[in-house]
N, C-alpha and C positions, 0 to 999 in steps of 0.2 A: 504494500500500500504506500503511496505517494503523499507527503505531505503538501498541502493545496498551497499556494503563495497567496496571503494573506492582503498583498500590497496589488493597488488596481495596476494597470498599463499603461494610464493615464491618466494627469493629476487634471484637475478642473482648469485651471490655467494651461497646461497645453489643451484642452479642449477648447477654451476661449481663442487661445491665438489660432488655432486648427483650424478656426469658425470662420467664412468670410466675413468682411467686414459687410454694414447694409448699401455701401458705393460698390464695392466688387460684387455682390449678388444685382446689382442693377446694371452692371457692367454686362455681365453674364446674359440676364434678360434679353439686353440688347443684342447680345452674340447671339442667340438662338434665335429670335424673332429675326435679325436680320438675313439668319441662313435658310429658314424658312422662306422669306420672304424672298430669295433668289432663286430657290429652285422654282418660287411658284411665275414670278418674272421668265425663268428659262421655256417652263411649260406653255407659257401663256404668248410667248416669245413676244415679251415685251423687253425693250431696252431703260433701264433705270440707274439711276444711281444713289443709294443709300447713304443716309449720314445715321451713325447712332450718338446720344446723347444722353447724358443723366440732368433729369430737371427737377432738382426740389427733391420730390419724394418719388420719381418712377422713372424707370426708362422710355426712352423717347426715340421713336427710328421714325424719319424723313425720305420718302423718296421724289427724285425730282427727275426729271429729264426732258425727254420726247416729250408727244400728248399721250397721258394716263389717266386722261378723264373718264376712261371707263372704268377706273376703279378710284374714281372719288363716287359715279352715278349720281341720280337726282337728288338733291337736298343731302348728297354724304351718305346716302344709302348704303352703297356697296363700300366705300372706305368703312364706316361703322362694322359691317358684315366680316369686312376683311381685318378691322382690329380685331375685333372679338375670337377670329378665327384664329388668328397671329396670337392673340392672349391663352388659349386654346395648347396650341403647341410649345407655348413657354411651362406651361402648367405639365405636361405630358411629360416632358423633361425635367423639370425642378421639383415639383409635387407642390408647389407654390403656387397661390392665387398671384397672379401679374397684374399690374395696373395701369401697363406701358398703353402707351399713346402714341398709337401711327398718324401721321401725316402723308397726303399724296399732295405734289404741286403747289405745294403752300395755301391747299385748300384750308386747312386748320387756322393756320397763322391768321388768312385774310379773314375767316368767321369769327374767331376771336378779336383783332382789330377793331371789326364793325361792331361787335356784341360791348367792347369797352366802349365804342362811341354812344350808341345805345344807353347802356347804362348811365353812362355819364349826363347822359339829358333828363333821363328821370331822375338821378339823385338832384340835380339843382333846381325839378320841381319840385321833387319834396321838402326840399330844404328851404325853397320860397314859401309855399302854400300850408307845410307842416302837417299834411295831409298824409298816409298810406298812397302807393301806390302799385298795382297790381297789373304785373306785366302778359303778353301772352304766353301758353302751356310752349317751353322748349323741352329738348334734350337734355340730360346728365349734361354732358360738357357746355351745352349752350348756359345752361344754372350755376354750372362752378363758376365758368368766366364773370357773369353777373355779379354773384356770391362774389368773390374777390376784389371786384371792380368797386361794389360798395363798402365793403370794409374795407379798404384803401381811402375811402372818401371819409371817415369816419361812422355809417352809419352803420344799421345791421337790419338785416334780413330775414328773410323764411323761404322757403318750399310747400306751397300748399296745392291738395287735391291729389288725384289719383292719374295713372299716366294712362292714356297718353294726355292730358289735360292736365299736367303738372306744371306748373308755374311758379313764379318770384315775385315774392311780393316785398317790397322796400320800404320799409318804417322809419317819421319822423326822430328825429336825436330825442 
């Protein structure tokens, strides 16, 4: 009979440094959405060219090139379709819910642009009039950018209703 070793293989500190940090695991995100996202470019034999990026709190991959407007589609259709798909195969590989954020053609960049302009005209009504005011039912990301845009301005906000009729509504200081 063998006496067992008492002592682990690994102290908690080398498990912590062993651990990626949360920028290397976003790093990561990126490297696999983006390898995904090439081979589905090769199939689709589209020409692209990928930026990845870490923003904040997620990974972030860009593609620009040619015209790819068929995978932005109407109203961000098919880019939404093809995040969530890209989110999909990050998940399939990491065991991780992904948060990343694709972009085609700077369709993203430009909706959020005008969503900050946007916002920015309701908060200096509300700020006149001291009034609520309640914007029309957008998407998750059309909400965040709102969300953001008004707590930058000092005020604060909500999400009210059920989707697809979920909306922002921006509240006097």
């Amino acid at each position: 009979m063998t006496e067992l070793d008492p002592t682990p293989e690994t102290t908690d500190a080398e498990e912590v440094e062993a651990r990626p940090s949360r920028v290397e695991r976003l790093e990561r995100e990126g490297d696999i959405a983006a390898d995904y996202l090439e081979e589905l470019l090769d199939i689709a034999d589209l020409d692209g060219d990928l930026d990845m990026d870490v923003e904040g709190d997620r990974a972030s991959v860009s593609i620009g090139g040619a015209d790819l407007s068929q995978l932005v589609g109407r109203n961000g259709e098919v880019l939404d379709a093809l995040q969530e798909l890209t989110r999909l195969a990050v998940y399939r590989e990491t065991g991780e819910r992904s948060r990343l954020m694709l972009d085609v053609s700077d369709y993203r960049a430009e909706q959020r642009r005008r969503l900050v302009e946007l916002a920015e005209q309701f908060i200096a009504e509300v700020k006149e009039s001291g009034e609520r005011v309640s914007l029309e039912p957008m998407s998750a990301f059309e909400r965040k950018v709102v969300h953001d845009a008004v707590a930058a301005a000092g005020l604060t906000s909500e999400s009210e209703g059920a989707e697809p009729k979920r909306h922002v509504v921006i509240l006097p200081a």
